[in-house]
Every structure is written in structure tokens, then in C-alpha cells.
One Martini backbone bead per residue (centre of mass of N, CA, C, O) as a GRO file, in nm:
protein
  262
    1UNK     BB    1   2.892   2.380  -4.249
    2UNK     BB    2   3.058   2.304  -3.959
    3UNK     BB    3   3.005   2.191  -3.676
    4UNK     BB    4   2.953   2.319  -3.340
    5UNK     BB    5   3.053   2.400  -3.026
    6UNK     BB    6   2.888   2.497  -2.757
    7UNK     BB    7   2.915   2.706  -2.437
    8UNK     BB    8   2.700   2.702  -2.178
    9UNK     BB    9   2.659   2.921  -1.858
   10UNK     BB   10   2.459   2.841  -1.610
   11UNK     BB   11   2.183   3.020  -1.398
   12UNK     BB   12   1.979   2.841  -1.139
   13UNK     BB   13   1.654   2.820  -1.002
   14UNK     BB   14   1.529   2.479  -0.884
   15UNK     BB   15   1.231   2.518  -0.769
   16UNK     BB   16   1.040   2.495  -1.044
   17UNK     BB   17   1.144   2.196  -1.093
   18UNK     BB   18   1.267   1.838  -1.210
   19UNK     BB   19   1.549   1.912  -1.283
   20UNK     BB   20   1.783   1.880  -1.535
   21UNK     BB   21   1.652   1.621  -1.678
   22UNK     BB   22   1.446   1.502  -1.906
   23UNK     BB   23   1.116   1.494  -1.842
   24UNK     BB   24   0.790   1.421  -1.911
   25UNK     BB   25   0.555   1.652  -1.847
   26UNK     BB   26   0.847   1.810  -1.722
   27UNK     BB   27   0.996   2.078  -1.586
   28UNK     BB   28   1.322   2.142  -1.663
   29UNK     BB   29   1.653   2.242  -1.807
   30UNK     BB   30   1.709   2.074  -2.058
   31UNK     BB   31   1.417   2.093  -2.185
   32UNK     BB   32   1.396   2.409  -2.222
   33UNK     BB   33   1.661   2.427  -2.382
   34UNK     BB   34   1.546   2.247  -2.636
   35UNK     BB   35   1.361   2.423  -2.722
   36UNK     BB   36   1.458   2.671  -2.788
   37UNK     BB   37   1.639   2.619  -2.946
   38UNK     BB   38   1.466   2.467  -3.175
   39UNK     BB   39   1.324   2.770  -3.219
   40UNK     BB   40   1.573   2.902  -3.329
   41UNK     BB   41   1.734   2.672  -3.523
   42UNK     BB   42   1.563   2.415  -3.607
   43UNK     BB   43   1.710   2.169  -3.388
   44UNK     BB   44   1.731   1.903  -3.242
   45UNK     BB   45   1.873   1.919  -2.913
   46UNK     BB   46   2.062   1.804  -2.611
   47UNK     BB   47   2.192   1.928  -2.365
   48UNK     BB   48   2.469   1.909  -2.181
   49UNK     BB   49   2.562   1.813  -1.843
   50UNK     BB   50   2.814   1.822  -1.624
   51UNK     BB   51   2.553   1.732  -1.472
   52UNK     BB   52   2.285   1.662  -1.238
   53UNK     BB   53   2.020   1.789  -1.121
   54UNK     BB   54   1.806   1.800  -0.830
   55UNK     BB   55   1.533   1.869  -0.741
   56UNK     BB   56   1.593   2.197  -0.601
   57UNK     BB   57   1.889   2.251  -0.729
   58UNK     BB   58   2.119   2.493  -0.761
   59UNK     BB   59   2.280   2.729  -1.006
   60UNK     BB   60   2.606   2.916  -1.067
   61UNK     BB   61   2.744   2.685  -1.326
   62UNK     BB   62   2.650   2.557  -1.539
   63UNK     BB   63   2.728   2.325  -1.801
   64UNK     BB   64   2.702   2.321  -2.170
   65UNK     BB   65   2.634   2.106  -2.447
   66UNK     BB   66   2.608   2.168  -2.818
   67UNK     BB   67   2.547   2.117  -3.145
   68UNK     BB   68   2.575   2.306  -3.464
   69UNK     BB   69   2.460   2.447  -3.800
   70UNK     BB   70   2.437   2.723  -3.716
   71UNK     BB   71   2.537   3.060  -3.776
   72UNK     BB   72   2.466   3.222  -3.501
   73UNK     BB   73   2.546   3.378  -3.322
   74UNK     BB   74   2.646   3.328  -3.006
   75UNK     BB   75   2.517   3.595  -2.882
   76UNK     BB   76   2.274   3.588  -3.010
   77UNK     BB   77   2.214   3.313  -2.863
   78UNK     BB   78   2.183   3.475  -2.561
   79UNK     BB   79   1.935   3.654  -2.632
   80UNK     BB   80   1.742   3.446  -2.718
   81UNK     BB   81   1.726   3.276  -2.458
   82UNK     BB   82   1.681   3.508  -2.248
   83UNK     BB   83   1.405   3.596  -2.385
   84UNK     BB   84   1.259   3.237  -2.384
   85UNK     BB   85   1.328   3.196  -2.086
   86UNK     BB   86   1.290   3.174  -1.803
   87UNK     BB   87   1.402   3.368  -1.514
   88UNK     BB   88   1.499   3.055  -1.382
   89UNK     BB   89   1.713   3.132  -1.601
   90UNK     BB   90   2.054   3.162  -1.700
   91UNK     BB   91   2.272   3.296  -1.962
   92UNK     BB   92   2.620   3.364  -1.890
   93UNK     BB   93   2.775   3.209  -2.142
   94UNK     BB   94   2.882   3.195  -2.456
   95UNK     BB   95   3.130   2.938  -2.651
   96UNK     BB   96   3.360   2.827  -2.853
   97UNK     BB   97   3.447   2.484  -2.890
   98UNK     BB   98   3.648   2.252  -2.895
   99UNK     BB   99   3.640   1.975  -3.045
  100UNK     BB  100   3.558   1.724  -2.801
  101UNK     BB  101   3.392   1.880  -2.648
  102UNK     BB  102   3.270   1.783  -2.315
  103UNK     BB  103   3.098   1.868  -2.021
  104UNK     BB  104   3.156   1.587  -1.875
  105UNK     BB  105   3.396   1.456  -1.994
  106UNK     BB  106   3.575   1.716  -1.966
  107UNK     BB  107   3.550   1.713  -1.670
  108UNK     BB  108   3.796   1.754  -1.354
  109UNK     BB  109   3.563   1.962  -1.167
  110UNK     BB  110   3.406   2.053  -0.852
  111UNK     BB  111   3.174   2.288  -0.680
  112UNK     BB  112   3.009   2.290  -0.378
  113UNK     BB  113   2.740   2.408  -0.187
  114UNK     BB  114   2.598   2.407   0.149
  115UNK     BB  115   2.291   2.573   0.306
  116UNK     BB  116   2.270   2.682   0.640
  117UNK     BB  117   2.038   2.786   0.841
  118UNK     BB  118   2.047   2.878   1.222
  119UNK     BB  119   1.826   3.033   1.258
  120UNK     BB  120   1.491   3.085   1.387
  121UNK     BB  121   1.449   3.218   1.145
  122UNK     BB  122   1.368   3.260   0.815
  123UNK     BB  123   1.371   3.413   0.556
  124UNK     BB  124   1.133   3.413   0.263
  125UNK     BB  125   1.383   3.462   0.032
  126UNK     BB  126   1.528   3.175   0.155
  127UNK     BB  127   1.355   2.978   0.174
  128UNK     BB  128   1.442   2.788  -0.125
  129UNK     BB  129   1.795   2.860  -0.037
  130UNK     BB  130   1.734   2.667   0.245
  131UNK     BB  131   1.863   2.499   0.526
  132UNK     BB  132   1.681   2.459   0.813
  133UNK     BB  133   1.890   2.451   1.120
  134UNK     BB  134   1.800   2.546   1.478
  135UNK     BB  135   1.959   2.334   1.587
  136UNK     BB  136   2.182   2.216   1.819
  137UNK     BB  137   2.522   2.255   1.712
  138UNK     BB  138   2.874   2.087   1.711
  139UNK     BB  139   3.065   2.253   1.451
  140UNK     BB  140   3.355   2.147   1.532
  141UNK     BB  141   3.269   1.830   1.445
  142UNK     BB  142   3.145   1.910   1.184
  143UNK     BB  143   3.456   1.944   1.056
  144UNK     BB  144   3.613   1.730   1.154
  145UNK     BB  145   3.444   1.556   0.942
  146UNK     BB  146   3.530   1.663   0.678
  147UNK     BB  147   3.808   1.643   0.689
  148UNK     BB  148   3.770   1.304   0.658
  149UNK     BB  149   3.705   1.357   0.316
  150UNK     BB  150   3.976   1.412   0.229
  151UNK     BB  151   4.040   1.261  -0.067
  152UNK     BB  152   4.081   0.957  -0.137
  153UNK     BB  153   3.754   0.736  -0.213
  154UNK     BB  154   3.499   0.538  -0.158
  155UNK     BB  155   3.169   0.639  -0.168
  156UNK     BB  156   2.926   0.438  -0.129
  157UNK     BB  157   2.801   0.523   0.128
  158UNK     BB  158   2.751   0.812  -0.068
  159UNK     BB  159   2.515   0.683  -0.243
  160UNK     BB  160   2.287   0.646  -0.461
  161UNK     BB  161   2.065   0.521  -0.623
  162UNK     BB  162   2.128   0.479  -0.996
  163UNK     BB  163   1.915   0.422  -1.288
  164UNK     BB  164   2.137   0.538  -1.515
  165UNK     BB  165   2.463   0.464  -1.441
  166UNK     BB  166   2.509   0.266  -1.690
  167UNK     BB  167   2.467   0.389  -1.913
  168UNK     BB  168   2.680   0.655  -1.869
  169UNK     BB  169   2.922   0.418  -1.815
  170UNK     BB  170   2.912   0.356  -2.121
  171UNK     BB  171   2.946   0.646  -2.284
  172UNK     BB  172   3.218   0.687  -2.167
  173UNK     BB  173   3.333   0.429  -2.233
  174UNK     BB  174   3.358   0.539  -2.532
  175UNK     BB  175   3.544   0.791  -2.502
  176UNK     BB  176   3.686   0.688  -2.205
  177UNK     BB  177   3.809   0.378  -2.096
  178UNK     BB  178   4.003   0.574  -1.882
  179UNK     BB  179   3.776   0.647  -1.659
  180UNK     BB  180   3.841   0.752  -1.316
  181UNK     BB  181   3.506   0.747  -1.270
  182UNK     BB  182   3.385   0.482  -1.322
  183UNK     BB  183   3.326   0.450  -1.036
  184UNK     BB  184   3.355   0.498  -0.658
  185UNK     BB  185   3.603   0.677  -0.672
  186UNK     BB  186   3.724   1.010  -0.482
  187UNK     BB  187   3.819   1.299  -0.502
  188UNK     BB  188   3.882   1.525  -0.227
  189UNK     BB  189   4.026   1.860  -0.188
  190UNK     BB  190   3.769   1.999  -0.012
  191UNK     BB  191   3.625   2.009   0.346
  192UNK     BB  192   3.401   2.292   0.470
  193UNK     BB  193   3.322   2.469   0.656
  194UNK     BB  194   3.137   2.834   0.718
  195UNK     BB  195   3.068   3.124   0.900
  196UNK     BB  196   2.775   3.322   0.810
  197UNK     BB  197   2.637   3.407   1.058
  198UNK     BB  198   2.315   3.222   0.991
  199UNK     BB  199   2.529   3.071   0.861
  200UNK     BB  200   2.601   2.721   0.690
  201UNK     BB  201   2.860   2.650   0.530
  202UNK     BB  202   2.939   2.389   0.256
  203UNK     BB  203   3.230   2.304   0.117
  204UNK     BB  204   3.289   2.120  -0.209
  205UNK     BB  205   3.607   1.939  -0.380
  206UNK     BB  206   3.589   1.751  -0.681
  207UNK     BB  207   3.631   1.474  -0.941
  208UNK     BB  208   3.369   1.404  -0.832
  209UNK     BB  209   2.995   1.291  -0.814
  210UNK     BB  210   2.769   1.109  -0.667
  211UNK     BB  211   2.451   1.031  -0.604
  212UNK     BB  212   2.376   1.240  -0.314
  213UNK     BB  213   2.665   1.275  -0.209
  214UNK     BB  214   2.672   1.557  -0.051
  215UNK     BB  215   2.446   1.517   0.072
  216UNK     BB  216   2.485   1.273   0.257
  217UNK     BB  217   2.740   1.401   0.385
  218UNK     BB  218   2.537   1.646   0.547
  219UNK     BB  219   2.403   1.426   0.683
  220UNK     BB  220   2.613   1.342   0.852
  221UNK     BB  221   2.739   1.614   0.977
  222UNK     BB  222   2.479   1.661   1.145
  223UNK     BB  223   2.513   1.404   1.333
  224UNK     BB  224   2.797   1.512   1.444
  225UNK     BB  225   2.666   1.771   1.574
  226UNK     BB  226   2.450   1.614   1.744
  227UNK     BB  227   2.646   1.309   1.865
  228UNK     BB  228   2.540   1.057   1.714
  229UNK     BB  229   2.854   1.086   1.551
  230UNK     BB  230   3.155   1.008   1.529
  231UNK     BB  231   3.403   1.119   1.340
  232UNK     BB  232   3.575   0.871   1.350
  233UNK     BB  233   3.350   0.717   1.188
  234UNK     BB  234   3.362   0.787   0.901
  235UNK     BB  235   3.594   0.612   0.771
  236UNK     BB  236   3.414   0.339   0.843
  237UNK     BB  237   3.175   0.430   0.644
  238UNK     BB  238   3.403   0.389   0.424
  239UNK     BB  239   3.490   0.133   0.431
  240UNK     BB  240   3.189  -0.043   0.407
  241UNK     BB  241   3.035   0.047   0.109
  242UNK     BB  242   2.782   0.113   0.309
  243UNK     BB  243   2.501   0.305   0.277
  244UNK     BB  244   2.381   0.214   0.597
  245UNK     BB  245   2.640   0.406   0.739
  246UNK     BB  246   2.516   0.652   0.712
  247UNK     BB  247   2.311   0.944   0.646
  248UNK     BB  248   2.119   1.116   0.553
  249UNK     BB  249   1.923   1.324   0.316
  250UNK     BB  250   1.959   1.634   0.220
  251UNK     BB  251   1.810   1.832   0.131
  252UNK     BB  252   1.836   2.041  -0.169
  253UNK     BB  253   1.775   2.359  -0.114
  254UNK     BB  254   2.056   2.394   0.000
  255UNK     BB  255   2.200   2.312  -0.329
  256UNK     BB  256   2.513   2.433  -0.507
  257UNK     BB  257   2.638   2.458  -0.814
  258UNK     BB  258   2.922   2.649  -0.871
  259UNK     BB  259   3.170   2.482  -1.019
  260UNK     BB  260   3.363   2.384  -1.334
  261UNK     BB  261   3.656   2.183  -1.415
  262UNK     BB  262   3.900   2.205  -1.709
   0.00000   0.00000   0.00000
């Protein structure tokens, strides 16, 4: 039987990893679901993810693929997942992909949420599931400020230092010579707040994320909430192309992968 490729949609609450990739000695997601593959199929197979999600941020839908020689069916690969995962992963659905999709390498764009609780007090049960910023901000300035950064732009100012980075671009390099997000310009097709009751949410889509990109973004619209930063200077911030001109990275918690569109 010829390998097949399976596509599968994951739903994780990021809180007790340390983010997507597999690291020696630590609880992944990426590391729990090739031990359980393993379990079940006997391949070792490290599952691709349409990108890292860093120590602490939650996915509502993150894309993973593997290619298997195994005959059984998606479903029950689905069901028997479910039943050998911790319960802060769950497979929200498998399914058979045509050859050469590739959860990265095949992504469009992404869509991130990233949750302010606004009130005096978090609920215990939302602790680890929002970054609390109980101090008075500018909501308009900090509108005003997402606004600004929605279109084509060099990311550079707001991207971390990535020591993965250079392997990547050249894996990627390797399927597709011609791929437009090889650099650090991204588009960014919205950016913007929306307040819901005690919470201030920021949503934000676009053709990929640079490391730490979206936190740092947050960062930065938080300092013009607070007065610090002027709208107007996101511009000159995107100009500079140098990180130290951006804002500091807003902590993992309150940061959660939407959508994946292929």
C-alpha cells in the first residue's frame, strides 16, 4: 500500500507544555502525538505543524500532517488519539490529504486571537487562558495603532530572534524555491480590537507570523494604550526594521491560533 498523507486538526490548551516543537526531556505536542502515533501504528513519524506555538499559547485549530503506511482508517486513528492523549490535546478531525500537502509548507494564512482581560479581578478558571492588564489604556489609540500595521510590511521590528530560522528557510527552500514568505514581509490582511464585556480581544490575520510576532505586536499597541507610543510612530517602527524599536513581547497566555487557511 502506497503512504498516505492524513491531515489533522488539532484543539490544545497550551498551559502544561513546552509549545509545539519536541524538545528532549520535555512535554510537547508535537513530541505527545508522535509517542501515541508510534503506539499505535509502530512508525516513528514526527507530525508537521503549520507552524510552533511558543511554551503557554493555545490552539483552536492547529494543522499537523504525517504520512503513514498504516491501513487504518482516519476515524479510528481519530478515536484512538483521543483516548491515548492527555486531555489538554484533542483531535478535532482527520482526514485523508492529496500527496504533497504539507501542513507549513501548503498554509495560505493564519488567524490569531490574543485575549486582554480588562477587569479588576480574572476569574481563576480563565488564570492561564488570558493575560490580565487590569490598568487604564487608551482603547481608540490602541485601534488606531492595529490599523496601522495591516497591509504588505517588513515584520522585522517585531520578530524575535528565531535560531531555528535558517533550517527552515532552507527546508522550505527545498519544496518551494519561489516562496514569498522566505524574508520577514508579511501581509496582514486585519488587525484590530474588539471588547467583549471585561475582556479585550485582538484579532489579527495574515500570510504568516514571524517568531513572536503577534506578541510583540501586542506589545507594542499596549504602550500606545497607555500613551507611551504614539500611533503614528508604528510606521517609523515598521521602517526601522530594527527590534528595539518596537515594544516589549506580551506574555504566551492570553495568545491562541484560530484558523489555518490552505
Amino acid at each position: 500500500m502506497p503512504s498516505r498523507t492524513l491531515k489533522l486538526t488539532l484543539a490544545y490548551d497550551g498551559s502544561p507544555f513546552h509549545g509545539w516543537q519536541v524538545q528532549p526531556g520535555r512535554a510537547t505536542i508535537q513530541g505527545l502525538l508522535a509517542e501515541v502515533i508510534e503506539g499505535l501504528t509502530g512508525e516513528r513519524v514526527l507530525p508537521q505543524g503549520s507552524g510552533r506555538t511558543d511554551a503557554g499559547v493555545h490552539a483552536l485549530a492547529q494543522v499537523a500532517t504525517f504520512q503513514t503506511m498504516s491501513e487504518i482508517p482516519a476515524a479510528n486513528i481519530k478515536t484512538v488519539l483521543n483516548d491515548r492523549l492527555p486531555p489538554a490535546i484533542r483531535v478535532l478531525s482527520i482526514e485523508e490529504a492529496p500527496e504533497g500537502f504539507h501542513a507549513r509548507h501548503s498554509a495560505r494564512g493564519k488567524r490569531y486571537h490574543y485575549r486582554l482581560w480588562r477587569g479588576e479581578v480574572v476569574p481563576p478558571f480563565l488564570a492561564c487562558y488570558v493575560t490580565h492588564h487590569p490598568y487604564p489604556l487608551n482603547e481608540d489609540l490602541m485601534q488606531q495603532a492595529a490599523a496601522l500595521v495591516t497591509g504588505e510590511h517588513d515584520f522585522t521590528s517585531f520578530a524575535a530572534a528565531d535560531p531555528d530560522r535558517t533550517q527552515r528557510l532552507a527546508e522550505a527552500a527545498l519544496d518551494n524555491p519561489e516562496d514569498p514568505l522566505r524574508g520577514n514581509t508579511r501581509t496582514i490582511h486585519e488587525s484590530r480590537f474588539e471588547r467583549h464585556g471585561d475582556e479585550l480581544l485582538y484579532i489579527v490575520r495574515g500570510n504568516g507570523f514571524l517568531h513572536h510576532m503577534v506578541r510583540n505586536l501586542v506589545g507594542t499597541f499596549l504602550l500606545a494604550g497607555k500613551g507611551t507610543v504614539a500611533p503614528a510612530e508604528i510606521p517609523q517602527m515598521l521602517a526601522a526594521c530594527d527590534r528595539r524599536m518596537a515594544g516589549p513581547t506580551a506574555p504566551p497566555e492570553g495568545l491562541y491560533l484560530v484558523e489555518v487557511e490552505y
